[in-house]
C-alpha positions in Angstrom: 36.9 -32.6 -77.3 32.9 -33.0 -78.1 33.1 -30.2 -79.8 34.8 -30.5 -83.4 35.7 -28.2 -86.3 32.3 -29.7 -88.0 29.8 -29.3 -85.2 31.2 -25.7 -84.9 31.0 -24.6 -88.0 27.2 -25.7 -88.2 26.9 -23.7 -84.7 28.6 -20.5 -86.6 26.4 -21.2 -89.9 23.3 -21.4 -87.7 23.4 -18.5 -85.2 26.4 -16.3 -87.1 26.3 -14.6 -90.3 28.7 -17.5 -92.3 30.0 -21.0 -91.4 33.2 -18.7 -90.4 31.5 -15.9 -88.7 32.9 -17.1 -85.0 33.7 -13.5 -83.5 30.2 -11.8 -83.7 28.4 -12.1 -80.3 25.6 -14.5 -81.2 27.9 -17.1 -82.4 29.8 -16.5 -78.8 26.7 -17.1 -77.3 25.8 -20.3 -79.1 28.9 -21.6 -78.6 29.3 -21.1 -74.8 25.9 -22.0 -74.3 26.6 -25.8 -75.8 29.7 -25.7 -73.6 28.0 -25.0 -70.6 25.5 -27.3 -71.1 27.9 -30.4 -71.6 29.6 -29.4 -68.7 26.6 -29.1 -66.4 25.7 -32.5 -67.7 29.6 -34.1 -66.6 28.8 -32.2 -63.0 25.7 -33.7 -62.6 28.1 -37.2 -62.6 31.0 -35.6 -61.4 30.1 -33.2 -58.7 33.2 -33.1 -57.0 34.9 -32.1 -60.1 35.9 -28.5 -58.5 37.9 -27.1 -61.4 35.5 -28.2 -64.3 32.7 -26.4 -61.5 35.1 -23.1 -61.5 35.2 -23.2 -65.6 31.4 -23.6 -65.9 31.3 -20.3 -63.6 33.7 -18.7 -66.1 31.9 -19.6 -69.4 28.3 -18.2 -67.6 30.1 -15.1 -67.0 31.6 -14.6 -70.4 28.1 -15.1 -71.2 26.3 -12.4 -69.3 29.3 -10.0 -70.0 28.4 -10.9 -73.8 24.0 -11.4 -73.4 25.0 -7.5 -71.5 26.6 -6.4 -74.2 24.2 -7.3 -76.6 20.9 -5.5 -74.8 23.1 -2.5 -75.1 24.1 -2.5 -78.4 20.7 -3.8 -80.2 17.8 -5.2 -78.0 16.3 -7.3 -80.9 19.6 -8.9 -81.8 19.4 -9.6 -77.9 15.6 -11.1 -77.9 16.4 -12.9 -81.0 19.4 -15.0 -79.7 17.4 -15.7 -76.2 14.2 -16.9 -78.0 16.5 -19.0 -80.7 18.5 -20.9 -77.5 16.2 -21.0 -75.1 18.4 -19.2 -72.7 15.2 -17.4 -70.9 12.0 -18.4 -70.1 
């Protein structure tokens, strides 16, 4: 996977509380947001690629369900993590 145990914990370090904080929404967020980008990018190659296409849709959906989460919970935890990933514009 392009993803190992190293490059995640860096990811959990950066946007969690700890290098093994991966359960608190930010971290989720992080992670699923590199995952959806490196699939996007195989799609743009790969476009007929229908079940990698179906788990992109998943992973933006666990997403929102989390980004919704968070705006309800704590709005600046929310603004923080959007302004940190570039999620928004």
């Amino acid at each position: 996977m392009f993803l190992d145990s190293e490059k995640k914990k860096e990811l959990f370090e950066k946007y969690g509380k700890s290098a093994t904080d991966t359960g608190s929404a930010e971290s989720q967020i992080a992670l699923f947001t590199v995952r959806i980008a490196h699939l996007t990018e195989h799609l743009k190659s790969n476009h007929k690629d229908y079940s990698t296409e179906r788990a992109l849709k998943m992973l933006v959906g666990k997403r929102r369900r989390l980004l919704d989460y968070l705006i309800k919970v704590d709005i600046n935890r929310y603004r923080a993590i959007i302004k940190e990933l570039g999620i928004r514009k």
